[in-house]
C-alpha positions as CSV (number, residue, x, y, z in Angstrom):
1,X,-15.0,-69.9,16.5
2,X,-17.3,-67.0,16.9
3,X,-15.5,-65.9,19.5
4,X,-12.3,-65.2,16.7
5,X,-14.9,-64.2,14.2
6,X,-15.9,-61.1,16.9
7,X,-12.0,-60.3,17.3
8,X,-11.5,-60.2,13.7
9,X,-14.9,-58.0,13.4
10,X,-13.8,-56.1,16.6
11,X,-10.3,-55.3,14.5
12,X,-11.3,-54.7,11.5
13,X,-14.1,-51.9,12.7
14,X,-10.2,-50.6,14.8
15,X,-9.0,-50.4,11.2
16,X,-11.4,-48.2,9.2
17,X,-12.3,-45.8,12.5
18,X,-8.1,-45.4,12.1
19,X,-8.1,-45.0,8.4
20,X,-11.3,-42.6,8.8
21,X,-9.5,-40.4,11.4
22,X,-6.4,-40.4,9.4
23,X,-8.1,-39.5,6.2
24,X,-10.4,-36.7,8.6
25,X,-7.0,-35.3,10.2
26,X,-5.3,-35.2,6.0
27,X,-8.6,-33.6,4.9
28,X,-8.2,-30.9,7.7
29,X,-4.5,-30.2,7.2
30,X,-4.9,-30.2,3.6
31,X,-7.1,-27.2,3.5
32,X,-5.4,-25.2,6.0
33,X,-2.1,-25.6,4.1
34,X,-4.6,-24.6,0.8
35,X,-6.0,-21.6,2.4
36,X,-2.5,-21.2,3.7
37,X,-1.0,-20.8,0.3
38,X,-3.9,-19.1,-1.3
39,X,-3.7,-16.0,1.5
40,X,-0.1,-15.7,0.9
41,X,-0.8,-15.7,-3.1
42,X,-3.3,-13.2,-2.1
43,X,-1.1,-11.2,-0.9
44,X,1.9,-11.2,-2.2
45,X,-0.1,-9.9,-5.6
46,X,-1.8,-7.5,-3.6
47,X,0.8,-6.2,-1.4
48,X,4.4,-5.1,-0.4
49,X,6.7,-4.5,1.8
50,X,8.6,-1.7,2.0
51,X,11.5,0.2,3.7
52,X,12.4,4.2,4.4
53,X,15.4,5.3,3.4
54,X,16.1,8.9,4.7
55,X,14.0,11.6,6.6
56,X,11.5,13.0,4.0
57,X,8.9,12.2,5.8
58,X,9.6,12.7,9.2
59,X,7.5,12.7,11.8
60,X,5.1,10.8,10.0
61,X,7.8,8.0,9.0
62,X,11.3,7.3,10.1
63,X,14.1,6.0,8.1
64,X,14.5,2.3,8.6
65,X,11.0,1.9,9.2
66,X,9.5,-0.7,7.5
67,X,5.8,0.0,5.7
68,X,3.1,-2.4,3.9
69,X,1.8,-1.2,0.8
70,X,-1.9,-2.0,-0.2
71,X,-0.6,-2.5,-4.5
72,X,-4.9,-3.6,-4.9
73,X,-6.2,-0.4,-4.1
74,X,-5.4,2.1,-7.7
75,X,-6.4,-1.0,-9.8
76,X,-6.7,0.5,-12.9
77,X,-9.9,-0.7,-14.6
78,X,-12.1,0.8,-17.4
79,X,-14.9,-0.2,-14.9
80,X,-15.2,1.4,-12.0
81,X,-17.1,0.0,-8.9
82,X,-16.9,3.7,-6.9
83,X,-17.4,6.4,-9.8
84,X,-13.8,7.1,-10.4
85,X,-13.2,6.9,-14.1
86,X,-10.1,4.4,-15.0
87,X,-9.5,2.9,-11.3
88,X,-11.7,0.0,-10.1
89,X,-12.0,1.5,-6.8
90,X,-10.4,5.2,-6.7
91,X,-7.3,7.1,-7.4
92,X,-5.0,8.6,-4.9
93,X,-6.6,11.2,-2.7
94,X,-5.0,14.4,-1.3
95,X,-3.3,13.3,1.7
96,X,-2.2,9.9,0.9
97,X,1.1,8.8,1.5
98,X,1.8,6.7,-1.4
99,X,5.1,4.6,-2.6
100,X,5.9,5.4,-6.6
101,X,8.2,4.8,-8.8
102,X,10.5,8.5,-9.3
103,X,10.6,10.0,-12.6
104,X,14.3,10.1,-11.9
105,X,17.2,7.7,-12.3
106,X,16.2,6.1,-9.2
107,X,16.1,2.4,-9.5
108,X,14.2,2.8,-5.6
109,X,10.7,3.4,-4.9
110,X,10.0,6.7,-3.1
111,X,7.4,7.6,-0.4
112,X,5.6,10.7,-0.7
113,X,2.2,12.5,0.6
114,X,-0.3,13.1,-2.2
115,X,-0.8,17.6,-2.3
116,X,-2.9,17.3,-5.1
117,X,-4.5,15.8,-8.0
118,X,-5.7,15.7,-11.2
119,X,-7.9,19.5,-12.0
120,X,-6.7,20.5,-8.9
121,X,-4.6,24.3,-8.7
122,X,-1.5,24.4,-6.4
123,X,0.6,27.6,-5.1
124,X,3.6,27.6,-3.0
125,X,3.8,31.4,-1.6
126,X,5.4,32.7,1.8
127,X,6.5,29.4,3.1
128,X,2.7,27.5,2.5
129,X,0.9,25.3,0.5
130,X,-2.1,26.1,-1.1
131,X,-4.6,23.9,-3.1
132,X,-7.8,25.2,-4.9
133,X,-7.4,28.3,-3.0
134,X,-7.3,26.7,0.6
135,X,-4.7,26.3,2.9
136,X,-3.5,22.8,3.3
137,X,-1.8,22.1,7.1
138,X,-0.2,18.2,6.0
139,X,3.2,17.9,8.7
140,X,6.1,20.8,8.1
141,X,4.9,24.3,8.3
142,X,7.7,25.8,5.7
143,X,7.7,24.8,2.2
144,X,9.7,26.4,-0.5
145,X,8.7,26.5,-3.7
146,X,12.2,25.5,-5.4
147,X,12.4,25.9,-9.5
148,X,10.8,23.2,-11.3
149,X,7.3,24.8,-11.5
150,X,6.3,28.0,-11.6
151,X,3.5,28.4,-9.5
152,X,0.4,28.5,-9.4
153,X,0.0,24.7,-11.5
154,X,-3.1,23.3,-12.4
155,X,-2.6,19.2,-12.2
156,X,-3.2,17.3,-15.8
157,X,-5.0,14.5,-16.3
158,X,-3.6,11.3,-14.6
159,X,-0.6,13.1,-13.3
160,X,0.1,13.8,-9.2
161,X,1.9,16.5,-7.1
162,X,3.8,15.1,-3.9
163,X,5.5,15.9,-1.5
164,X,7.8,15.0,1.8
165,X,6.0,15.7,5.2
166,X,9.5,17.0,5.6
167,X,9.2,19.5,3.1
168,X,13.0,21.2,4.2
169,X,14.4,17.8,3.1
170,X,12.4,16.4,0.8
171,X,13.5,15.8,-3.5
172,X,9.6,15.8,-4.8
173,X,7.5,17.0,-6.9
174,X,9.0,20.8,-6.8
175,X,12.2,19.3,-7.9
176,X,11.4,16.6,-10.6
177,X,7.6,17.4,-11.4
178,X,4.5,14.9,-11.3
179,X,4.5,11.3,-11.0
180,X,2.0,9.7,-13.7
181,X,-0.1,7.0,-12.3
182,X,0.5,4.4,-13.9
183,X,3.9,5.1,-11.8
184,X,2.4,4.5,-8.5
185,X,2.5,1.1,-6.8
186,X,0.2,1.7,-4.2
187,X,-1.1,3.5,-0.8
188,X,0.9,2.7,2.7
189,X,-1.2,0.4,4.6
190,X,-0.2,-0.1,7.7
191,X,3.7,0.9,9.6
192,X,4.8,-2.7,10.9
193,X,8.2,-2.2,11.9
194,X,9.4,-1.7,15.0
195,X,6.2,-2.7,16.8
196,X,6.1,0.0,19.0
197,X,5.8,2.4,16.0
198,X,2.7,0.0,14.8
199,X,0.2,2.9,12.6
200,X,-2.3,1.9,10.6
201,X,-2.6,4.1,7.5
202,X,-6.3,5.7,6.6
């Protein structure tokens, strides 16, 4: 009699170490599936993908390539955690190449290096690129001035000039004008496609 009475202890003990390493093994792949889902929600609101069309931007960017945007980084904010007034971090900086929405007809997003910025005075004379009186060197070392401005341009408020790293074959801001930020979606991140073109973006 005890002898059953130890089995039935024995198998009992079997059944709750079992139903405490199932419900251990559930816990565990419960919150990786949760922080699973959570990074992705992360950052597909805080991210996105993105593909070149064309040679604008040659040699920094190839067409085809395929780019991820950081969307998080121009939150607009009426507090600002860096000293930029209406961004929560900062606003575009001259010489970031950023993905915006074209004050065109396009219905695609366009990639484009930052020239200048707000208060800032550009001139396009004998093939260069000037901003607040100095010499800018970003990729193509001829840049036509084209019609849309007049130059020199002092940048409004909340308004940005851009332009191709290919400047021969680039449609930017010399042919269209700004783009306004609450047009811009974001700043290129990192180049993830093909691997062996793998650049992370500053």
């Amino acid at each position: 009699m005890r002898r059953l009475h130890n089995r039935l202890a024995v198998r009992r003990q079997d059944r709750a170490n079992l139903l405490n390493a199932f419900r251990r093994s559930f816990r565990d792949t419960a919150e990786t599936v949760i922080a699973a889902v959570l990074i992705f929600v992360a950052l597909q609101a805080t991210t996105q993908s993105f593909e070149i069309d064309g040679r604008s931007m040659l040699p920094t960017l190839e067409d085809q390539q395929r780019l991820l945007v950081n969307r998080f980084v121009y939150s607009r904010s009426p507090v600002s955690l860096m000293g930029d007034d209406g961004y929560l971090f900062h606003g575009p900086q001259r010489g970031d190449v950023i993905v915006f929405q074209p004050p065109t007809n396009s219905t695609t997003d366009f990639v484009k290096r930052v020239i200048g910025v707000p208060g800032d005075t550009v001139d396009i004379r004998g093939g260069d690129v000037f901003v607040n009186g100095e010499l800018t060197a970003f990729a193509d070392d001829v840049t036509d001035a084209r019609r849309f401005f007049e130059f020199p341009i002092e940048i409004p408020a909340d308004e940005y000039f851009v332009m191709g790293d290919n400047r021969r074959a680039s449609n930017d801001s010399r042919n269209w004008g700004y783009v306004h930020a609450e047009d811009i979606v974001g700043r290129a991140w990192f180049l993830y496609w093909p691997l062996n073109a793998f650049t992370v973006f500053g």
